[in-house]
C-alpha positions in Angstrom: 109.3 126.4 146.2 106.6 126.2 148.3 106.1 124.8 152.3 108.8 127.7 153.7 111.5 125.8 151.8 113.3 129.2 150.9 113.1 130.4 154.5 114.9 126.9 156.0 117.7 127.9 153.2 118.0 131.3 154.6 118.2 130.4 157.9 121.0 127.4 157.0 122.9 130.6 155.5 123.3 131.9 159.6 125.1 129.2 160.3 127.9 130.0 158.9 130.5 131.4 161.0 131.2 133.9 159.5 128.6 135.0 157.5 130.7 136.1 154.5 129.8 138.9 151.4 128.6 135.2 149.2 125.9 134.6 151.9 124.5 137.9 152.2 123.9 137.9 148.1 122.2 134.2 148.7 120.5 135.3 151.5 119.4 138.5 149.1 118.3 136.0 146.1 116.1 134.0 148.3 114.6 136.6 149.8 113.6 137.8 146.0 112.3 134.6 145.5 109.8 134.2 148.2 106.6 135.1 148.2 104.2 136.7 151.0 104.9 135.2 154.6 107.8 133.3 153.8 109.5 136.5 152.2 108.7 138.8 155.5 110.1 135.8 157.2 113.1 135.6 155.6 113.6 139.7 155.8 113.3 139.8 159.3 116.6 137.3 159.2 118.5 140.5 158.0 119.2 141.4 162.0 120.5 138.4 162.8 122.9 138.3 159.6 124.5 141.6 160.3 125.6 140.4 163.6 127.1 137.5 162.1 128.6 139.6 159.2 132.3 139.3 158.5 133.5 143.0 156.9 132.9 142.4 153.8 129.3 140.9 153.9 128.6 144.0 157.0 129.2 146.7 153.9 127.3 144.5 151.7 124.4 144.6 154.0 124.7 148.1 154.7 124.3 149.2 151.6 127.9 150.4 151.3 129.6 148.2 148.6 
């Protein structure tokens, strides 16, 4: 995908309220799938997700589960 298309994906994902364990892995798989600015991009979203993170998705993105 080109023109930041995987970024505006990512950053639909934060809107969800909240941001459960299935959004972190899609948030995970896009950020596989981008490619130079768009993939820093979508890494620095990682912040913003762990505030939003229920319990589940927190461990996820933690690194615990």
């Amino acid at each position: 995908m080109s023109d930041m298309m995987l970024l505006a994906r990512a950053q639909t994902l934060l809107t969800h309220q909240p941001f459960t364990l299935s959004d972190a892995r899609a948030l995970e798989a896009l950020e596989e799938e981008a490619v130079g600015e768009e993939g820093l991009r979508i890494a620095e979203l990682w912040e913003s997700a762990l505030r939003l993170a229920d319990e589940d998705a927190r461990r996820y993105l933690m690194g615990e589960d």
